[in-house]
PyMOL CGO cylinders between C-alpha atoms (Angstrom):
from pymol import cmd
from pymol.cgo import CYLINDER

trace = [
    CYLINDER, 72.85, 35.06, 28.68, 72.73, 31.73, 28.09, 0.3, 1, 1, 1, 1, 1, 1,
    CYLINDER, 72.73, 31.73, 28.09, 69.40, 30.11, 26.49, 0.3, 1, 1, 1, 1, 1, 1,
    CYLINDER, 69.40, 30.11, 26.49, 68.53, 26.87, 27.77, 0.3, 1, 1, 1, 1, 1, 1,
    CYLINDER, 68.53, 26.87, 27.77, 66.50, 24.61, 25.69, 0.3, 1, 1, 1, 1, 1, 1,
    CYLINDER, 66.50, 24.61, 25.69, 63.31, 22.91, 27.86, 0.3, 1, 1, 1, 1, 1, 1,
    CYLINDER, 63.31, 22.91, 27.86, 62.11, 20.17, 26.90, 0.3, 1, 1, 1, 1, 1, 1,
    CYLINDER, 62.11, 20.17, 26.90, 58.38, 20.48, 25.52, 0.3, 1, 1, 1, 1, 1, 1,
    CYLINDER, 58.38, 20.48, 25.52, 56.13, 19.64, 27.72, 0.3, 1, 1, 1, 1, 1, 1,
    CYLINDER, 56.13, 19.64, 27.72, 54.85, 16.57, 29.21, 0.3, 1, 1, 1, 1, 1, 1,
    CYLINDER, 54.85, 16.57, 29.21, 50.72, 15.93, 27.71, 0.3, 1, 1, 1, 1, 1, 1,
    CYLINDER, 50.72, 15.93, 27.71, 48.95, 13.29, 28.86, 0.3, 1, 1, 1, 1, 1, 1,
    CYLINDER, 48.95, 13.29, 28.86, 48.76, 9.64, 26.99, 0.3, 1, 1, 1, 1, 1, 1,
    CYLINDER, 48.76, 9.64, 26.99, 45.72, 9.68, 24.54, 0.3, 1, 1, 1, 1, 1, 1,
    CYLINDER, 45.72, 9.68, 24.54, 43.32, 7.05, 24.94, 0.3, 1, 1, 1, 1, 1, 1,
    CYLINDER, 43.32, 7.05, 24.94, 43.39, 4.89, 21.67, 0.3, 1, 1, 1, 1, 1, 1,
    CYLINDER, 43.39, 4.89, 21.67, 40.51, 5.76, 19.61, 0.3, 1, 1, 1, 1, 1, 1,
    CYLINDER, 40.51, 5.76, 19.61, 37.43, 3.20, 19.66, 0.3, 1, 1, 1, 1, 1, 1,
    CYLINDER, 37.43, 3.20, 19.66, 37.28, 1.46, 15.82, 0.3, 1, 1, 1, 1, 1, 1,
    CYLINDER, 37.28, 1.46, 15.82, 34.27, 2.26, 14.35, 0.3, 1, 1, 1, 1, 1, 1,
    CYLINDER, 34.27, 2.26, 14.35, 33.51, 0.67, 11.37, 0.3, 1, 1, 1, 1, 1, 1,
    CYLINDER, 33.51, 0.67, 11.37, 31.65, -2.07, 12.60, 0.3, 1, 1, 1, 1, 1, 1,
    CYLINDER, 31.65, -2.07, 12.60, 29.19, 0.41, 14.08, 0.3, 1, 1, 1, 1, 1, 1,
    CYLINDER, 29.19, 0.41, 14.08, 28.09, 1.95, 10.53, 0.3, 1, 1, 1, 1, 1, 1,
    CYLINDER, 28.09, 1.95, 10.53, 27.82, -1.26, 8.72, 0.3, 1, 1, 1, 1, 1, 1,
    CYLINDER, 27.82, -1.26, 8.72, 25.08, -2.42, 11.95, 0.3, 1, 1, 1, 1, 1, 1,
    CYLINDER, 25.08, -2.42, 11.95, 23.56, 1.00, 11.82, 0.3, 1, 1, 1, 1, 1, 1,
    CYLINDER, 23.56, 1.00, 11.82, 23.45, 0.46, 7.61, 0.3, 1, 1, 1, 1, 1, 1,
    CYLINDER, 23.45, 0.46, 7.61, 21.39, -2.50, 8.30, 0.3, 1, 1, 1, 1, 1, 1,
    CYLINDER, 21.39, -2.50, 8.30, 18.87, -1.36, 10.45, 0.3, 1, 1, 1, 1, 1, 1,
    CYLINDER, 18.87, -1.36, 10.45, 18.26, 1.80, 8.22, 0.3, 1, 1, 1, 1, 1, 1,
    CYLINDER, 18.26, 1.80, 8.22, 18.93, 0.14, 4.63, 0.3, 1, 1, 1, 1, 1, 1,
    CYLINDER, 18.93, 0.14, 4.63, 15.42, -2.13, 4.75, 0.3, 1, 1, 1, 1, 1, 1,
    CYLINDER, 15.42, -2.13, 4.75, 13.30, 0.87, 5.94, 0.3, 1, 1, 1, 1, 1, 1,
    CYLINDER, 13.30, 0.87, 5.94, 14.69, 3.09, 3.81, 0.3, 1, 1, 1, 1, 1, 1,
    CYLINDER, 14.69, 3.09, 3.81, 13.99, 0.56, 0.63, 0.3, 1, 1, 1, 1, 1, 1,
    CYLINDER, 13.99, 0.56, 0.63, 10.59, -0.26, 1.91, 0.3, 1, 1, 1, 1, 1, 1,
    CYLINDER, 10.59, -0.26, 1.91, 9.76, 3.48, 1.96, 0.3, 1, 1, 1, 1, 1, 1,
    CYLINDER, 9.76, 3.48, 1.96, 11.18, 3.67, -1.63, 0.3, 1, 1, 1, 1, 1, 1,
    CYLINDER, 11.18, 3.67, -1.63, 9.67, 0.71, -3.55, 0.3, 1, 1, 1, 1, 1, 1,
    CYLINDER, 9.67, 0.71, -3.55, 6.40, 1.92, -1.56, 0.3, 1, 1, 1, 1, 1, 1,
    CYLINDER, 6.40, 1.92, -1.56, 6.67, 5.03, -3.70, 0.3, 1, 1, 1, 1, 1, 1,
    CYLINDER, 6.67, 5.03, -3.70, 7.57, 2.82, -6.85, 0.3, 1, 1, 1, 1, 1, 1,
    CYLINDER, 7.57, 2.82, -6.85, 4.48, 0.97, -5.82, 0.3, 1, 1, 1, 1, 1, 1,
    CYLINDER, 4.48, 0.97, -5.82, 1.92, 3.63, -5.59, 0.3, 1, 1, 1, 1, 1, 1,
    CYLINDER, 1.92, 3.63, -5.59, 2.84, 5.48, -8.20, 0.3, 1, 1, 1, 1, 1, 1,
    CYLINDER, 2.84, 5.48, -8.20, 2.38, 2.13, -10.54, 0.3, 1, 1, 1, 1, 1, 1,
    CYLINDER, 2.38, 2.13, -10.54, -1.19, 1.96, -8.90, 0.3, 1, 1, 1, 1, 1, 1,
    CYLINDER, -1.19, 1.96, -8.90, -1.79, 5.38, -9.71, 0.3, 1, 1, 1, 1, 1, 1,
    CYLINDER, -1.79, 5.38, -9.71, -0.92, 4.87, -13.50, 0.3, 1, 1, 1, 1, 1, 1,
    CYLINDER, -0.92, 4.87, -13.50, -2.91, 1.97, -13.64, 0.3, 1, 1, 1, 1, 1, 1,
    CYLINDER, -2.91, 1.97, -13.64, -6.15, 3.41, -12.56, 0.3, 1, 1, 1, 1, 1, 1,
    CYLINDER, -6.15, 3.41, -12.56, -5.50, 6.63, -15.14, 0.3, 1, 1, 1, 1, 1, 1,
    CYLINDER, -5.50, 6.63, -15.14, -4.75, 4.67, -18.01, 0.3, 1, 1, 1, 1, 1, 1,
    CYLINDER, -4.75, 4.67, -18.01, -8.01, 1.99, -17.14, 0.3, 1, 1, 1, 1, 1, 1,
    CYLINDER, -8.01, 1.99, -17.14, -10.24, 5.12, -16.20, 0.3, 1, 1, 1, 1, 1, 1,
    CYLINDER, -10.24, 5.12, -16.20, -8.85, 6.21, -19.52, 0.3, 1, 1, 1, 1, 1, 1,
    CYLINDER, -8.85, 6.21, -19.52, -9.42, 3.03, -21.32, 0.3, 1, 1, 1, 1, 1, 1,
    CYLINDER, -9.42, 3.03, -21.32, -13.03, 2.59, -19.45, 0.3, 1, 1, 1, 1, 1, 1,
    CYLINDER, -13.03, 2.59, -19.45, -14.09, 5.82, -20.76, 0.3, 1, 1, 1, 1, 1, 1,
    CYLINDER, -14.09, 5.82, -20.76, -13.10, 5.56, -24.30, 0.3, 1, 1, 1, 1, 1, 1,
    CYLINDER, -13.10, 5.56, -24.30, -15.10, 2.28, -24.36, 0.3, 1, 1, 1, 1, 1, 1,
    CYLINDER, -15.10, 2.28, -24.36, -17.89, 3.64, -23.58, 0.3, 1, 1, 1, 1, 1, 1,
    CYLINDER, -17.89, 3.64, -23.58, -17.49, 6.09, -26.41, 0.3, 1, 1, 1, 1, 1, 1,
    CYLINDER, -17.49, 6.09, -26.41, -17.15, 3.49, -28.36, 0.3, 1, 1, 1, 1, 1, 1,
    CYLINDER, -17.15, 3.49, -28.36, -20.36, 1.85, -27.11, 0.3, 1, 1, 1, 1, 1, 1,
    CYLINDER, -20.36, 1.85, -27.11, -22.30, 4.73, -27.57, 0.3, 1, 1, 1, 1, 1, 1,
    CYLINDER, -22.30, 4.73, -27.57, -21.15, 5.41, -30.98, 0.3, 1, 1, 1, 1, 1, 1,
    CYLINDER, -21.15, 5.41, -30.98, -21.74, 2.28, -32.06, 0.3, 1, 1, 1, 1, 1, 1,
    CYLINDER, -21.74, 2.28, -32.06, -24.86, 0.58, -30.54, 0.3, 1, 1, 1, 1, 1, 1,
    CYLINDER, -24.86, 0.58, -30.54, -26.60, -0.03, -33.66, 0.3, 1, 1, 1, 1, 1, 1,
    CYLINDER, -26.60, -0.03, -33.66, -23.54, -1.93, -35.27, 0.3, 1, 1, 1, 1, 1, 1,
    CYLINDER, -23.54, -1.93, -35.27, -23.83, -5.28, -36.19, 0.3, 1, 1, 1, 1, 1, 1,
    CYLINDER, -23.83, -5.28, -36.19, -21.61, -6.51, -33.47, 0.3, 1, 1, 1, 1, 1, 1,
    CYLINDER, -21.61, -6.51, -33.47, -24.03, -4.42, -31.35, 0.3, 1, 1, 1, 1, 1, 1,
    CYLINDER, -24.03, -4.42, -31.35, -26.10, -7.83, -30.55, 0.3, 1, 1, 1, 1, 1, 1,
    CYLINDER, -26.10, -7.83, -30.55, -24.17, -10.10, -29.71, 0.3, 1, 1, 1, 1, 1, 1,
    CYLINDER, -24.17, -10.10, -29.71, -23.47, -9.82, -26.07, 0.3, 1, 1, 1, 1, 1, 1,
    CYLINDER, -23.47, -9.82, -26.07, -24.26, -11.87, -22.94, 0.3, 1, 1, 1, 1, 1, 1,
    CYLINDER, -24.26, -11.87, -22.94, -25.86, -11.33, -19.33, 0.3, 1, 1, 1, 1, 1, 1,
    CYLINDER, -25.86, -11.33, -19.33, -23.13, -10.94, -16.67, 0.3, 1, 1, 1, 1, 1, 1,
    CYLINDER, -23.13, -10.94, -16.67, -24.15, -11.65, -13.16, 0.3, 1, 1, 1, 1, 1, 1,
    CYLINDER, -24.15, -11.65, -13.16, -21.20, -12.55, -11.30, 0.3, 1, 1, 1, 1, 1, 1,
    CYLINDER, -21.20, -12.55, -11.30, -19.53, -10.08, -8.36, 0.3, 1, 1, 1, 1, 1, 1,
    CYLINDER, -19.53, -10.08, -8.36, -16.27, -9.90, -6.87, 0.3, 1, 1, 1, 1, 1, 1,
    CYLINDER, -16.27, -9.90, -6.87, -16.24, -10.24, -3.04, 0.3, 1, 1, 1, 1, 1, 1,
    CYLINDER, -16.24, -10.24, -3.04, -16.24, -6.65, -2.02, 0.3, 1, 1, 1, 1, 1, 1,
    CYLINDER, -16.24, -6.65, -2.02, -19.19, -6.07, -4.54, 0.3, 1, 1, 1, 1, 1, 1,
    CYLINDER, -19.19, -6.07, -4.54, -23.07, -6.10, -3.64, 0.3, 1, 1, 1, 1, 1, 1,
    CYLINDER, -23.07, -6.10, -3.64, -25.09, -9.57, -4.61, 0.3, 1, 1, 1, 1, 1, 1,
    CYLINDER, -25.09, -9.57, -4.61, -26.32, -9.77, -8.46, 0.3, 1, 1, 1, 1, 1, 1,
    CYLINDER, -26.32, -9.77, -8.46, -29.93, -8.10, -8.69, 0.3, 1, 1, 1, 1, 1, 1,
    CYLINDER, -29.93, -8.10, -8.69, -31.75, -10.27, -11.11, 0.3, 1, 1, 1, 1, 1, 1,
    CYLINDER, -31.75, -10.27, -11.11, -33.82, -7.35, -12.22, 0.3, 1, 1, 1, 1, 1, 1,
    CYLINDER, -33.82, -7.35, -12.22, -30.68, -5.08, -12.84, 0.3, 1, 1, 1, 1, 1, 1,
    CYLINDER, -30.68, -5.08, -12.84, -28.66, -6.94, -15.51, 0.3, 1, 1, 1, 1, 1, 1,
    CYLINDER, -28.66, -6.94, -15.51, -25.37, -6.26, -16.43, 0.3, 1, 1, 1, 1, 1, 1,
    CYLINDER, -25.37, -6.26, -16.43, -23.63, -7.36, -19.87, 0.3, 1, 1, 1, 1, 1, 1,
    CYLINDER, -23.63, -7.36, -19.87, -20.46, -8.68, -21.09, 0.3, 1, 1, 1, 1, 1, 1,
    CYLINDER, -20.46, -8.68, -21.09, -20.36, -6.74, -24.59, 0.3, 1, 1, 1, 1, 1, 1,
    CYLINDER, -20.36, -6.74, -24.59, -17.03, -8.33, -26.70, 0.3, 1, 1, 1, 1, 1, 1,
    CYLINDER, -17.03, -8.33, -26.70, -16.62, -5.08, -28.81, 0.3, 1, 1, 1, 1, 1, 1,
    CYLINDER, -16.62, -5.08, -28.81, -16.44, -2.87, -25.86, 0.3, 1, 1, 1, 1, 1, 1,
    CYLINDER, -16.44, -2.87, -25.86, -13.69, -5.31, -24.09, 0.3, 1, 1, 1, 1, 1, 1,
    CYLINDER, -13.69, -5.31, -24.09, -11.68, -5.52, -27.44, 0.3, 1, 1, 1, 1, 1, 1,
    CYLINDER, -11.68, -5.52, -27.44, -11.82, -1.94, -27.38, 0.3, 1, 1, 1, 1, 1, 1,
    CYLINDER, -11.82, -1.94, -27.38, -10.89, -1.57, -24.14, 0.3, 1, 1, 1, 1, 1, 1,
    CYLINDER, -10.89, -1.57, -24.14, -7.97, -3.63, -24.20, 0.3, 1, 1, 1, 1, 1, 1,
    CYLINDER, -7.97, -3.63, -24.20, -6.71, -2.47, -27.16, 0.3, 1, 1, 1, 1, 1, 1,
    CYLINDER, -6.71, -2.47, -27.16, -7.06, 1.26, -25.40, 0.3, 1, 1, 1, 1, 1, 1,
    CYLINDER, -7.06, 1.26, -25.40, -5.01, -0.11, -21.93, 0.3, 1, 1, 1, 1, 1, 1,
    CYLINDER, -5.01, -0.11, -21.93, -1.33, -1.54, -23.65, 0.3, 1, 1, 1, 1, 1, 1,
    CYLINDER, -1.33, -1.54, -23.65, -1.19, -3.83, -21.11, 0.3, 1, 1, 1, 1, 1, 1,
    CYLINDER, -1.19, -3.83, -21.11, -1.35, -1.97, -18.22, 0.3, 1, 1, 1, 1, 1, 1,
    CYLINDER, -1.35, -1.97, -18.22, -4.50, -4.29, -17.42, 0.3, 1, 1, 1, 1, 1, 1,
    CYLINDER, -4.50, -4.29, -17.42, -2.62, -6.99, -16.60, 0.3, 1, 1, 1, 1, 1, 1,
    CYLINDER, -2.62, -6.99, -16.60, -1.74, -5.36, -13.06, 0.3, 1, 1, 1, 1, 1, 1,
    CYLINDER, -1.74, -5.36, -13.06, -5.38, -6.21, -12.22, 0.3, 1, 1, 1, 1, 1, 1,
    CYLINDER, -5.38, -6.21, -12.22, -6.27, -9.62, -11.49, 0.3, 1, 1, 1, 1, 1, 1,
    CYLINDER, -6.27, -9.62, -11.49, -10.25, -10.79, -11.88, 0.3, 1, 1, 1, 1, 1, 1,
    CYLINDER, -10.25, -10.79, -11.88, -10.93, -8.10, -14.27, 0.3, 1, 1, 1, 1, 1, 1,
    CYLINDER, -10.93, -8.10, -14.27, -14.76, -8.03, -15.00, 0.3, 1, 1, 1, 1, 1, 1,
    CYLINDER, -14.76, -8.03, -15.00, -15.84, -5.65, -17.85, 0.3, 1, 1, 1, 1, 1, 1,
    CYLINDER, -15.84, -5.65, -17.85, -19.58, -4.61, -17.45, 0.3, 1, 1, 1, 1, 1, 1,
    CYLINDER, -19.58, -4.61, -17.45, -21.86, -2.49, -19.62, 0.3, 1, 1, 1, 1, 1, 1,
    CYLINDER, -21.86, -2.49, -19.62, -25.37, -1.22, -18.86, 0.3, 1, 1, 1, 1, 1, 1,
    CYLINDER, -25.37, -1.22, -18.86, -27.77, 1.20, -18.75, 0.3, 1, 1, 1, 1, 1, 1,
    CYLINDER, -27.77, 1.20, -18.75, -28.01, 3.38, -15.55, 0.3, 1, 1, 1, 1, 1, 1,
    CYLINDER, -28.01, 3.38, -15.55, -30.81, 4.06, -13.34, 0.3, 1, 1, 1, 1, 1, 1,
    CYLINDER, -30.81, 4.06, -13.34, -31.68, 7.81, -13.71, 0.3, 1, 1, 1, 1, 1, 1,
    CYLINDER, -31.68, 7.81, -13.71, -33.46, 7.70, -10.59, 0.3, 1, 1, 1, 1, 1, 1,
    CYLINDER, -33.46, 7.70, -10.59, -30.50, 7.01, -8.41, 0.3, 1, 1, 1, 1, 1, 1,
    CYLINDER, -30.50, 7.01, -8.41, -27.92, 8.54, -10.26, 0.3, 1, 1, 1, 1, 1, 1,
    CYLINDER, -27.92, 8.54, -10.26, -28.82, 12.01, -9.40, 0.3, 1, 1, 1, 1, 1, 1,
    CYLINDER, -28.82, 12.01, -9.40, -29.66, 11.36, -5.52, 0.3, 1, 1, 1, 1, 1, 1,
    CYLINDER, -29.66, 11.36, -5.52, -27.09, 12.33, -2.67, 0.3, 1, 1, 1, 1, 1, 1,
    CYLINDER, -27.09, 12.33, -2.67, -24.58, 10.39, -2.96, 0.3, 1, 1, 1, 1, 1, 1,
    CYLINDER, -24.58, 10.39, -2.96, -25.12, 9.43, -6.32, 0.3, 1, 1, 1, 1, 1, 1,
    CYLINDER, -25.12, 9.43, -6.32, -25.62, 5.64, -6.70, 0.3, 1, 1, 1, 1, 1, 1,
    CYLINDER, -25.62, 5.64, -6.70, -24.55, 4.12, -10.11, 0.3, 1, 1, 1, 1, 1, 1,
    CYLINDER, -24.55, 4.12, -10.11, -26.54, 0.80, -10.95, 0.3, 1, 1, 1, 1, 1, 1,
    CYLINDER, -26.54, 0.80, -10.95, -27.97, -0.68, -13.78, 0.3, 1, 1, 1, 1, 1, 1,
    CYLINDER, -27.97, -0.68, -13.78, -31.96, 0.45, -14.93, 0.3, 1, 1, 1, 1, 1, 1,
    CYLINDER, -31.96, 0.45, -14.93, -34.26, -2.04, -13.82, 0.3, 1, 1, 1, 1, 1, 1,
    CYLINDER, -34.26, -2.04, -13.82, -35.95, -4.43, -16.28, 0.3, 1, 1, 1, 1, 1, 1,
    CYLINDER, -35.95, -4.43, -16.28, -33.90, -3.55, -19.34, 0.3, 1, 1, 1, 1, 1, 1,
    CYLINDER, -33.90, -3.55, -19.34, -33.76, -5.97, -21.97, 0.3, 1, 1, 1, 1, 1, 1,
    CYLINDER, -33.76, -5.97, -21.97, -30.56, -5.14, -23.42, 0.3, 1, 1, 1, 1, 1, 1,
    CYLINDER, -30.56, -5.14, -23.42, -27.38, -2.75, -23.05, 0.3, 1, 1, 1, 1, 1, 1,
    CYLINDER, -27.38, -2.75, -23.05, -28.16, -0.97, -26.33, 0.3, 1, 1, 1, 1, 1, 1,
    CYLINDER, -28.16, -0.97, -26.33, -31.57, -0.09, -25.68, 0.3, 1, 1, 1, 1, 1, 1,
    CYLINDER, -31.57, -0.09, -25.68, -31.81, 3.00, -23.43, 0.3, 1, 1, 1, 1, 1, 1,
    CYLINDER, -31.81, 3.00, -23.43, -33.76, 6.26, -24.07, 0.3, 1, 1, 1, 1, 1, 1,
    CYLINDER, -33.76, 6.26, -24.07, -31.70, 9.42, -25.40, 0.3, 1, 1, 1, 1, 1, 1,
    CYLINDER, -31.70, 9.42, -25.40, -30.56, 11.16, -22.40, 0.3, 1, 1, 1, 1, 1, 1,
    CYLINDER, -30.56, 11.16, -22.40, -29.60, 8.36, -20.23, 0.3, 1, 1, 1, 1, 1, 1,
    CYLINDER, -29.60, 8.36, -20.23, -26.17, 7.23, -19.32, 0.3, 1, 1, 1, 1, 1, 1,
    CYLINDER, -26.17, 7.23, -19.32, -24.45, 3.69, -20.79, 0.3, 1, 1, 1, 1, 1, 1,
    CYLINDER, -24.45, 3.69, -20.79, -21.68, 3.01, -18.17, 0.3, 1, 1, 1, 1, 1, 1,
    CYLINDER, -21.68, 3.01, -18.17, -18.77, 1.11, -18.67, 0.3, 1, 1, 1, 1, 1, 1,
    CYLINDER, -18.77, 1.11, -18.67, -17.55, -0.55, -14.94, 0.3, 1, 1, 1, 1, 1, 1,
    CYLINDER, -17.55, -0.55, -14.94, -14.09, -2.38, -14.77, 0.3, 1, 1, 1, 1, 1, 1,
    CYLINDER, -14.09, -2.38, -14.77, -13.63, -4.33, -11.51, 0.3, 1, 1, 1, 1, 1, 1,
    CYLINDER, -13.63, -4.33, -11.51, -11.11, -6.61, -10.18, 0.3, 1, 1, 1, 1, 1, 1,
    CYLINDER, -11.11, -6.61, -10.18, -8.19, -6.71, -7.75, 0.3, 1, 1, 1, 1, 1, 1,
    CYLINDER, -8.19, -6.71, -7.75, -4.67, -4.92, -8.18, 0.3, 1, 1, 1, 1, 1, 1,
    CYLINDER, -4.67, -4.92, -8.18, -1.89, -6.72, -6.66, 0.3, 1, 1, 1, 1, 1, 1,
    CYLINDER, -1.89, -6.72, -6.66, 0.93, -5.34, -5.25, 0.3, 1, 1, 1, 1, 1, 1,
    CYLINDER, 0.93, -5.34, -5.25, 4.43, -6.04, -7.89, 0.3, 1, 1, 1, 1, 1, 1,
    CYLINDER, 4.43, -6.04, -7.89, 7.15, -5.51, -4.84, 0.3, 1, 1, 1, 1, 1, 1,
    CYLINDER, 7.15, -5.51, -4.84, 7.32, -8.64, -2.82, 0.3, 1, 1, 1, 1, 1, 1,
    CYLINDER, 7.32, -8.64, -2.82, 8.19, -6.52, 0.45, 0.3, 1, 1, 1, 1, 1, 1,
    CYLINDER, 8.19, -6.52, 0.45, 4.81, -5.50, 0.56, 0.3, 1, 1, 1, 1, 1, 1,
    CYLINDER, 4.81, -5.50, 0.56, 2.84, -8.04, 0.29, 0.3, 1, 1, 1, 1, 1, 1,
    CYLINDER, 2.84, -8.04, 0.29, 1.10, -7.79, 3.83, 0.3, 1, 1, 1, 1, 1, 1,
    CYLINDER, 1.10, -7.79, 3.83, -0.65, -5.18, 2.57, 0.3, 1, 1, 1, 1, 1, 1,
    CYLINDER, -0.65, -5.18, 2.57, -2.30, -7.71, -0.02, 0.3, 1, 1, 1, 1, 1, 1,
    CYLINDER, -2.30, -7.71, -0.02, -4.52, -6.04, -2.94, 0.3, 1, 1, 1, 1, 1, 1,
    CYLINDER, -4.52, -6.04, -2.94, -7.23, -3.11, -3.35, 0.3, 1, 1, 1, 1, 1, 1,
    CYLINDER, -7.23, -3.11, -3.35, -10.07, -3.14, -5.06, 0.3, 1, 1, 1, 1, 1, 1,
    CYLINDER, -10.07, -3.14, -5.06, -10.13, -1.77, -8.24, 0.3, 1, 1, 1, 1, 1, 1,
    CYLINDER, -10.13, -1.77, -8.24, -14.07, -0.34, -9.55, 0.3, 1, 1, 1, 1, 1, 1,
    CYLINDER, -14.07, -0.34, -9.55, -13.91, 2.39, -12.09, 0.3, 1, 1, 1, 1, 1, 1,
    CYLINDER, -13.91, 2.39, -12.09, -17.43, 2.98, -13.90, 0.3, 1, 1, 1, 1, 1, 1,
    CYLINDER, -17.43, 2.98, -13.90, -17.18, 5.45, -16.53, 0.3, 1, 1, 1, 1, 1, 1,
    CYLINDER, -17.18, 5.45, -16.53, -20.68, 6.85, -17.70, 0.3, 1, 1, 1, 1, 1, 1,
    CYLINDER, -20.68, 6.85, -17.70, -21.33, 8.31, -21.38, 0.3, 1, 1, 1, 1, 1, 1,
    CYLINDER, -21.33, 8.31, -21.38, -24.68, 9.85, -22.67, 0.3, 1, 1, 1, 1, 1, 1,
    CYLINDER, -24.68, 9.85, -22.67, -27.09, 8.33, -24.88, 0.3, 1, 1, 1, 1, 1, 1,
    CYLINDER, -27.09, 8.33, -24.88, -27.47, 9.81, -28.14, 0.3, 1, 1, 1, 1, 1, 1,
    CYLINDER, -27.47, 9.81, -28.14, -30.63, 8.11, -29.46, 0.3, 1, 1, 1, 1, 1, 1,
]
cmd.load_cgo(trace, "trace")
């Protein structure tokens, strides 16, 4: 028997394969700006996030401070503060609000910098109303008719409000423009 070698058999041609590199690099940069968007968004919020914690923070310990030390000599000297920020309600004439420079130096001092995220910043201390602070929702304003920050009754609340505007770092985000920052941090009167 003889054994006859066949040829293998015939397969049809392969088409050439399309290239496809040019495809990844287009798909690349239609994914590449959403994706970094989404990321420095995160960045972004978590930096506002810190911010308000350490000037909540900050806010708070200040009005320890003001508390504690009311009757210090530094105590007096302090000036009447009636401007507003646009998002805030007109100036009340008959609800002052005071610029205290103790309670700003000790509020800076308690932020490291972290205050410089907010533009505007306004640093108010008064007395608050105890007839609106303990209505539904509670509504923090300054007692009417009080002559100064340092003279409320034992049992009422000194507040501490920092307002201004934090601004977004990341340039790719800029149409979303700035939020309003108001943290008021409230501390009771000891006598």
């Amino acid at each position: 028997m003889r054994l006859v070698q066949s040829a293998p058999p015939a397969t049809a041609p392969r088409p050439r394969a399309r290239r496809r590199r040019g495809l990844a690099i287009v798909e690349m940069a239609f994914v590449l700006p959403l994706f970094l968007m989404f990321l420095f968004a995160i960045f972004e919020y978590a930096r506002y996030l810190m911010m308000i914690q350490v000037v909540h923070n900050a806010a708070r310990d200040a009005a320890r401070w003001g508390v504690v030390r009311s009757t210090a000599p530094e105590a007096t000297v302090f000036s009447a503060s009636g401007a507003r920020l646009p998002f805030e309600t007109p100036a009340d004439p008959t609800r002052p609000m005071y610029q205290v420079p103790f309670i700003e130096t000790r509020f800076y001092t308690q932020t490291a910098g972290v205050e410089r995220n907010v533009t505007n910043l306004n640093i108010r201390v008064y007395v608050t109303d105890p007839t609106t602070l303990y209505t539904d929702p509670p509504l923090i304003q300054p007692k009417p008719f009080t002559t100064a920050w340092n003279q409320g009754n034992f049992s009422e609340r000194l507040a501490v409000q920092v307002v201004g505007n934090y601004m977004l770092l990341t340039p790719g985000l800029a149409f979303w423009g700035s939020t309003n920052v108001n943290i008021v941090a409230l501390m009771g009167l000891e006598g």
